[in-house]
VEXLUMLUM-224609 format. One record per residue (C-alpha): residue number from 1; x, y, z; residue in three letters. Coordinates in Angstrom, 2 decimals, padded with zeros to 5 digits, m for minus. Each point is the difference from the previous one (the first is absolute). Layout:
<atoms>
{NUM; {X; Y; Z}; ala};
...
</atoms>
This chain:
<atoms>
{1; {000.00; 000.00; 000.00}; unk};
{2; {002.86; 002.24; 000.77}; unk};
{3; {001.32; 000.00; m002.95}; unk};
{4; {m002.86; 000.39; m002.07}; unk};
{5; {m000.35; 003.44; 002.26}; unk};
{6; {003.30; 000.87; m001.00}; unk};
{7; {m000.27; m000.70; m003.66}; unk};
{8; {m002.76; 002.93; m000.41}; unk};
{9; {002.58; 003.02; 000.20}; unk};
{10; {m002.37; 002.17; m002.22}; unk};
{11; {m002.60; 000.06; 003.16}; unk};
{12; {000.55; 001.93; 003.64}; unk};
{13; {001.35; m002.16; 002.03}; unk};
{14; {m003.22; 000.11; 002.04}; unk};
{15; {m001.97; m000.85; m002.22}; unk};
{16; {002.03; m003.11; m002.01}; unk};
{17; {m002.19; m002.53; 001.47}; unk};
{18; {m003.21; 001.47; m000.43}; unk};
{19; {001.33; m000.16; m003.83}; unk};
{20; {000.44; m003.19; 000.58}; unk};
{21; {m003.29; m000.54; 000.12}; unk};
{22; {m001.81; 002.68; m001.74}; unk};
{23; {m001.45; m000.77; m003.31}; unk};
{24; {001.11; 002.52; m003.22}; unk};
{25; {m004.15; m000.13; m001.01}; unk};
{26; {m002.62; 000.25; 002.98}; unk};
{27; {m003.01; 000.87; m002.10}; unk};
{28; {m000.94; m001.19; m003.29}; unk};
{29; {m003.86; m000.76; m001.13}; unk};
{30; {000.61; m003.58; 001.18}; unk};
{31; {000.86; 000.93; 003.11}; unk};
{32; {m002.25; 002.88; 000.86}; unk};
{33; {m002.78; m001.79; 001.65}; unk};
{34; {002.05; m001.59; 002.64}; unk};
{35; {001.71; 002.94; 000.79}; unk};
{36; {m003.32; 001.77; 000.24}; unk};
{37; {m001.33; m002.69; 002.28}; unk};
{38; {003.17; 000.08; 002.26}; unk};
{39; {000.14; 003.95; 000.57}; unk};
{40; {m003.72; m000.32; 000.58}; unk};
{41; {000.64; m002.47; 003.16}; unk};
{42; {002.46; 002.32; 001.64}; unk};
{43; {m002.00; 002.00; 003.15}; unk};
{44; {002.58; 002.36; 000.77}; unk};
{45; {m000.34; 002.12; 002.99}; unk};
{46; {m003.47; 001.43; 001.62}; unk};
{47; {m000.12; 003.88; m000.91}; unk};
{48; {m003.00; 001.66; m000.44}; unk};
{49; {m001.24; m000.26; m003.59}; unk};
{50; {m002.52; 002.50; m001.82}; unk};
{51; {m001.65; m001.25; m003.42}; unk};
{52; {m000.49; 002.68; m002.33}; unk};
{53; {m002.02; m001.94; m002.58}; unk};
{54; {m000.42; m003.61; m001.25}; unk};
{55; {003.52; m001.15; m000.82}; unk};
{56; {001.88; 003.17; 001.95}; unk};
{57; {001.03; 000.17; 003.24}; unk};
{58; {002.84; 001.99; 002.18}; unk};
{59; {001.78; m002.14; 003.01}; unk};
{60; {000.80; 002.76; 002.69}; unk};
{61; {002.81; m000.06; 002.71}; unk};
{62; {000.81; 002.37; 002.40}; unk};
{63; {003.63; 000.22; 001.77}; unk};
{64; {000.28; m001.90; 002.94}; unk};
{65; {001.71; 002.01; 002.54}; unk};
{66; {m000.97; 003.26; m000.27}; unk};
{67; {m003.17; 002.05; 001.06}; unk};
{68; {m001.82; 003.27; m000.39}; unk};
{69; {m002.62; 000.59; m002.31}; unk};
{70; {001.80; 002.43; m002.26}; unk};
{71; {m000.44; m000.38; m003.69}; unk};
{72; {003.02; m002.41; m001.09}; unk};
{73; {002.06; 000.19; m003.13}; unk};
{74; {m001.29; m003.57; m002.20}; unk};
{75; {001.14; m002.19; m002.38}; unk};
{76; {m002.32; m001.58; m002.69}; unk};
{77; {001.59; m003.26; m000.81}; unk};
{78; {m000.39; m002.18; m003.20}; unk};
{79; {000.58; m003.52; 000.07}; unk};
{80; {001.62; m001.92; m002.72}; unk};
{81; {m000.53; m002.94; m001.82}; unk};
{82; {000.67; 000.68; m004.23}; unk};
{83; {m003.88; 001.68; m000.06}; unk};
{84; {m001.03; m003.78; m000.09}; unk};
{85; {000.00; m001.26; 003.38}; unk};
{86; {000.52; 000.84; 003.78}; unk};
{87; {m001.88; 001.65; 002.47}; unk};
{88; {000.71; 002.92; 002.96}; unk};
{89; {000.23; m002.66; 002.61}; unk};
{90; {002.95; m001.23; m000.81}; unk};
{91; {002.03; 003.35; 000.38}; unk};
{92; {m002.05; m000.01; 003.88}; unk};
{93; {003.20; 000.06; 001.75}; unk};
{94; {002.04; 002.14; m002.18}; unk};
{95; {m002.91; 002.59; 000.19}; unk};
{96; {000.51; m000.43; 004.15}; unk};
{97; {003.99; 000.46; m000.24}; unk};
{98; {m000.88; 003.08; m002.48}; unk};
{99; {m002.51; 001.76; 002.83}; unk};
{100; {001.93; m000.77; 002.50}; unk};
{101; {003.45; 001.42; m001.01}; unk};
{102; {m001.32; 002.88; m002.07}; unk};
{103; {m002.66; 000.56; 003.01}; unk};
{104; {m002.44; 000.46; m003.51}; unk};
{105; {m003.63; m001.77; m000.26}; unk};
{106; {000.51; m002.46; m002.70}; unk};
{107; {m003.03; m000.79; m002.63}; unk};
{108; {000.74; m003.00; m002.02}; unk};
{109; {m002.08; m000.02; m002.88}; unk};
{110; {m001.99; m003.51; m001.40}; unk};
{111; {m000.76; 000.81; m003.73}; unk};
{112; {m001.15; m002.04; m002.51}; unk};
{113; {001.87; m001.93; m001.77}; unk};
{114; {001.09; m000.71; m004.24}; unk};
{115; {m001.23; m001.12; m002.24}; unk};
{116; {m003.55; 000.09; 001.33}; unk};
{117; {000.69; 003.48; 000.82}; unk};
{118; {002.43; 001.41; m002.55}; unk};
{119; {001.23; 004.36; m000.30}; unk};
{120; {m001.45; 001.87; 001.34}; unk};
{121; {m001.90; m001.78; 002.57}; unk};
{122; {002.62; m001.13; 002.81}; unk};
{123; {001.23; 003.60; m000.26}; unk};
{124; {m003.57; 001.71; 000.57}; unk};
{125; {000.39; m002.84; 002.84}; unk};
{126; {002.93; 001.73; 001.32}; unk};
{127; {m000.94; 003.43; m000.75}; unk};
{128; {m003.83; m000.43; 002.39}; unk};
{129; {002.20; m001.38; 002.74}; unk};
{130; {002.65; 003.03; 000.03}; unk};
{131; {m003.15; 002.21; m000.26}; unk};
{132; {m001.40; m001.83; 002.85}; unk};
{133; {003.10; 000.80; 002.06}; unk};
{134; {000.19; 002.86; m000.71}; unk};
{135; {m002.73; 000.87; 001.72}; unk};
{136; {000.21; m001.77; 003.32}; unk};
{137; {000.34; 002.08; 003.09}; unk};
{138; {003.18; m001.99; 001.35}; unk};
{139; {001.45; 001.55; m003.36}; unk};
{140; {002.21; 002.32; m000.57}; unk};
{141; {m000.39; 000.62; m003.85}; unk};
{142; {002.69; 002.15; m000.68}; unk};
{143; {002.17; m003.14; 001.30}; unk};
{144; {m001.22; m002.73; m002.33}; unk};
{145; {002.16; m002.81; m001.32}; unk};
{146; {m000.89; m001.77; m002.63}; unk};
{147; {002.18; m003.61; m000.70}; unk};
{148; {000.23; m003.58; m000.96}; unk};
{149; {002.44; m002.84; m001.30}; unk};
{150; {000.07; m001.61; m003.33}; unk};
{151; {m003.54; 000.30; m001.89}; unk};
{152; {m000.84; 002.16; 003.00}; unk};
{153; {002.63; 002.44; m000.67}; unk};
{154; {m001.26; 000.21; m003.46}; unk};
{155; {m003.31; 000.61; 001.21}; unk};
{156; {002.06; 002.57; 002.48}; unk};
{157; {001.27; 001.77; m002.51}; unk};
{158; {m003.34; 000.10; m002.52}; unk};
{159; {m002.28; 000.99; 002.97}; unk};
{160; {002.75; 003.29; 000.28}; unk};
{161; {m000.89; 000.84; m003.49}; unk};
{162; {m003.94; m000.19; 000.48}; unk};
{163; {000.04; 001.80; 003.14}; unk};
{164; {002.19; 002.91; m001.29}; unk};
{165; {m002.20; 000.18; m002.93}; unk};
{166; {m003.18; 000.38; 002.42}; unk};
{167; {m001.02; 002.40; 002.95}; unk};
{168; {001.48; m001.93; 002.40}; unk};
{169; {002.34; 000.41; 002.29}; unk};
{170; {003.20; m000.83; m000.85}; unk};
{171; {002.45; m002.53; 001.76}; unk};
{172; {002.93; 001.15; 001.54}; unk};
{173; {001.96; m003.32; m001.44}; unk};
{174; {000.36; m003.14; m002.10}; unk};
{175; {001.40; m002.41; 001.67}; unk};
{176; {001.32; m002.67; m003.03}; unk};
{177; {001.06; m003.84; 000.90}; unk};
{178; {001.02; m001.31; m003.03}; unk};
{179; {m003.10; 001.45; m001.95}; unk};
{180; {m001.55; m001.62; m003.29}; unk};
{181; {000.05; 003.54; m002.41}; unk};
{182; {000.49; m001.82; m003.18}; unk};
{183; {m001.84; m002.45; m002.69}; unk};
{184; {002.86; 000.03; m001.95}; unk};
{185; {002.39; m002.05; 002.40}; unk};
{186; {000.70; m002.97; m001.32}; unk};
{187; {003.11; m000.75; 000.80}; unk};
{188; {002.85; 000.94; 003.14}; unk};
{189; {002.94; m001.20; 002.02}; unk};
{190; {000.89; m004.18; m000.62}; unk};
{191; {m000.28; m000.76; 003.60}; unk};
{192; {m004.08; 001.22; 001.00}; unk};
{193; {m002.09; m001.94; 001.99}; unk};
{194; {m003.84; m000.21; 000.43}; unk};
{195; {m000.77; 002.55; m003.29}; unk};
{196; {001.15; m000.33; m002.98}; unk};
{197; {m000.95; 001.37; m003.81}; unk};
{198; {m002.36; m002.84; m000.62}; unk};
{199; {m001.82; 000.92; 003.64}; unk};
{200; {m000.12; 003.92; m001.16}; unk};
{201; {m001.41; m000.42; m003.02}; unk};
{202; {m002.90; m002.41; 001.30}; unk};
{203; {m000.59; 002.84; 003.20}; unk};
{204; {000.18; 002.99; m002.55}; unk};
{205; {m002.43; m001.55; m002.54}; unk};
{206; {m002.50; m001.34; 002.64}; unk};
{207; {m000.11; 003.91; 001.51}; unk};
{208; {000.49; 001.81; m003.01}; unk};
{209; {m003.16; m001.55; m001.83}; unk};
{210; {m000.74; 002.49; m002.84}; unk};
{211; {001.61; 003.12; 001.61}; unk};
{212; {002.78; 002.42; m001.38}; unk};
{213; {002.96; m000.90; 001.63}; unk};
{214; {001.60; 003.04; m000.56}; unk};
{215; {m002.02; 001.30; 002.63}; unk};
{216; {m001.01; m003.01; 002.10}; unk};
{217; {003.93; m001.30; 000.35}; unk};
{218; {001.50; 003.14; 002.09}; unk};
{219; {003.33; m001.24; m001.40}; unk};
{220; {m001.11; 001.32; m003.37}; unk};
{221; {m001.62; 003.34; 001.26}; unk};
{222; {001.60; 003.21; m001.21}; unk};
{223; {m001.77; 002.52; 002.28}; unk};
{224; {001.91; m000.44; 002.70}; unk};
{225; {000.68; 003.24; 001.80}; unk};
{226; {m002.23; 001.21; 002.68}; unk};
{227; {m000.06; m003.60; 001.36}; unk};
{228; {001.36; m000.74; 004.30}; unk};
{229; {003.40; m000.57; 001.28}; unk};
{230; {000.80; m003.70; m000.43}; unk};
{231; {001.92; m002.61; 001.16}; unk};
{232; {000.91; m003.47; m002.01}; unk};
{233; {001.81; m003.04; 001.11}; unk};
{234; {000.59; m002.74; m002.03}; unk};
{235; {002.64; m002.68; 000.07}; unk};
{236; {002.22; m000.41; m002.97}; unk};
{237; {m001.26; m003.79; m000.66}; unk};
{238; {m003.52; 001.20; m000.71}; unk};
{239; {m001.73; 000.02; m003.13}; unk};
{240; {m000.67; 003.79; 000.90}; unk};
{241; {003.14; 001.03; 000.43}; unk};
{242; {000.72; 002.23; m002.79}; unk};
{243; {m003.63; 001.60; m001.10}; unk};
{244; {000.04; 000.64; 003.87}; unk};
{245; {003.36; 002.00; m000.23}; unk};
{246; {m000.96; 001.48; m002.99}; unk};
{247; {m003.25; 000.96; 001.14}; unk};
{248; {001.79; 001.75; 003.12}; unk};
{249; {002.04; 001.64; m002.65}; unk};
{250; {m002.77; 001.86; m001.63}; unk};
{251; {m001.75; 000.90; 002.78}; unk};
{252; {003.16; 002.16; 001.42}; unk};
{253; {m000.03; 000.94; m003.89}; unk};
{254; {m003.52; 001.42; 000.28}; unk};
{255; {001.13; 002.32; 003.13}; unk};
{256; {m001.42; m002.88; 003.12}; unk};
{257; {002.21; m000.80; 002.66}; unk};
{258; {000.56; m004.16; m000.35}; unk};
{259; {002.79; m002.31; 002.05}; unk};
{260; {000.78; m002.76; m001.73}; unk};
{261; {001.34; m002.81; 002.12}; unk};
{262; {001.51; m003.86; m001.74}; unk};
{263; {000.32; m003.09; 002.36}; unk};
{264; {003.01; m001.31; m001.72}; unk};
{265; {m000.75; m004.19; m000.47}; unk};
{266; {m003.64; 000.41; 001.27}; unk};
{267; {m002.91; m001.59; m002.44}; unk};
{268; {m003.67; 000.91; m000.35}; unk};
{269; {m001.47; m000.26; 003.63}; unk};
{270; {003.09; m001.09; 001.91}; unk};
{271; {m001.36; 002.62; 002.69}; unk};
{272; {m003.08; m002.57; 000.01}; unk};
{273; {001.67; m003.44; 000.05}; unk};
{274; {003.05; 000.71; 002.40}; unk};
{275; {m001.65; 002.65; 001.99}; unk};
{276; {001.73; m000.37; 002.96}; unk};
{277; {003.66; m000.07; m001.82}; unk};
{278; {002.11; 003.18; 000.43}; unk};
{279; {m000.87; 001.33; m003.38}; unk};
{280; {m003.66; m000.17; m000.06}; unk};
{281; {m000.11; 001.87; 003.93}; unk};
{282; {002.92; 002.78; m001.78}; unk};
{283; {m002.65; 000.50; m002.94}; unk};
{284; {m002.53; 000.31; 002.40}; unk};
{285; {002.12; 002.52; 002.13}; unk};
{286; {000.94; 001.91; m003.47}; unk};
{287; {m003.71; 000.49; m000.60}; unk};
{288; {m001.07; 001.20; 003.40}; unk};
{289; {003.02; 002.40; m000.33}; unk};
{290; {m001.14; 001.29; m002.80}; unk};
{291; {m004.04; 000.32; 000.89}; unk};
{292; {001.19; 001.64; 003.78}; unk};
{293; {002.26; 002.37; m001.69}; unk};
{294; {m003.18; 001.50; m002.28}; unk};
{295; {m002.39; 000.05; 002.97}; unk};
{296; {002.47; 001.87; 001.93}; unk};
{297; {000.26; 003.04; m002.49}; unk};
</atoms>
């Protein structure tokens, strides 16, 4: 076994036996339903949870040790899962870790899912929730946050688009793990895990339906000025690697503050897999960093 470990030298060492293990393809058609009906077993923690409308519902969590009834600073939270599968539940205790540290209410969004639901509908999902929260009392809206990983970074970073082009408030950040900006991915680093081309272009089609990309893919948007502060991570193993640099790229371009941070040997969800390995708690540190340091100005 050892030496299997120590024949992956293009992975962290952290994470070298998670790649052990980790498949290059999660999702294909084939596979779908069974990873539907997994993620649909998982019960997660016991927040309180508000339904919006059939299909839509918010998962809420409130810091743990801290009090006072003052309007908090939030987070709106987007789960992943390729726009094909996953729920909120299973980001439960991430959500926690996120309220706690950040002392921020958390609202983790359940939207509906591709291809049933193709563009626009899981971002109108998105978009009702971070109008519900912005109108909760325990609120502070000029200290929104709106995030997610993979397909829920993509989400993320379309919901920024249809809320600046509304009369909405406006979030104070983007916060960007490994996001899913581009259709046109098809190919990335030799060594991924868990996504690959073949997975992107069966999660892109199924949410895309009949839409323009240019404007449903926020990795092919032009307009981008006038968009939040952002943060991306990504690990240079991932898929996402370089449409998520270059995305960062053209958002400084277009005159908004981003921070771009690579996890050099990390793959597509290593934060997920090995989340109690030294990386994946240092990408969660960079992240709260980065979050903190906004609400604070």
């Amino acid at each position: 076994m050892l030496s299997r470990v120590r024949s992956l030298p293009h992975f962290h060492p952290d994470l070298r036996v998670a790649a052990l293990v980790a498949p290059r393809r999660a999702v294909t058609p084939r596979t779908l339903g069974v990873l539907r009906s997994l993620t649909a077993r998982i019960k997660g923690a016991d927040p309180d949870i508000h339904v919006l409308e059939p299909g839509v519902a918010v998962r809420f969590f409130r810091p743990r040790t801290s009090a006072g009834d003052a309007p908090r600073p939030a987070l709106l939270w987007i789960h992943g899962g390729g726009y094909v599968f996953g729920r909120a539940a299973q980001d439960d205790a991430l959500c926690q870790r996120f309220a706690d540290r950040l002392g921020a209410v958390v609202a983790s969004v359940d939207y509906r899912l591709s291809p049933e639901y193709s563009y626009p509908i899981p971002v109108e999902d998105c978009l009702h929730a971070y109008r519900w929260l912005v109108h909760r009392e325990e609120v502070d809206p000029s200290k929104i946050v709106i995030g997610g990983a993979s397909a829920g970074g993509g989400l993320a970073a379309a919901l920024a688009f249809a809320i600046r082009d509304s009369d909405l408030t406006e979030p104070v950040f983007q916060l960007l793990v490994y996001p899913m900006l581009d259709d046109r991915t098809v190919s990335g680093p030799e060594h991924m895990r868990l996504w690959d081309g073949e997975c992107n272009r069966f999660g892109w089609a199924s949410f895309l339906g009949d839409a323009d990309a240019s404007i449903a893919a926020p990795g092919r948007r032009t307009d981008l000025a006038g968009l939040p502060p952002a943060w991306i991570g990504v690990g240079d193993n991932d898929l996402f690697a370089r449409e998520d640099r270059e995305y960062a790229d053209r958002l400084v371009e277009a005159g908004v503050p981003c921070e771009f941070h690579s996890v050099s040997g990390a793959f597509h969800g290593f934060d997920s897999v090995s989340s109690r390995s030294g990386v994946a708690r240092e990408f969660f540190d960079e992240q709260c960093a980065a979050v903190s340091k906004t609400l604070k100005t």
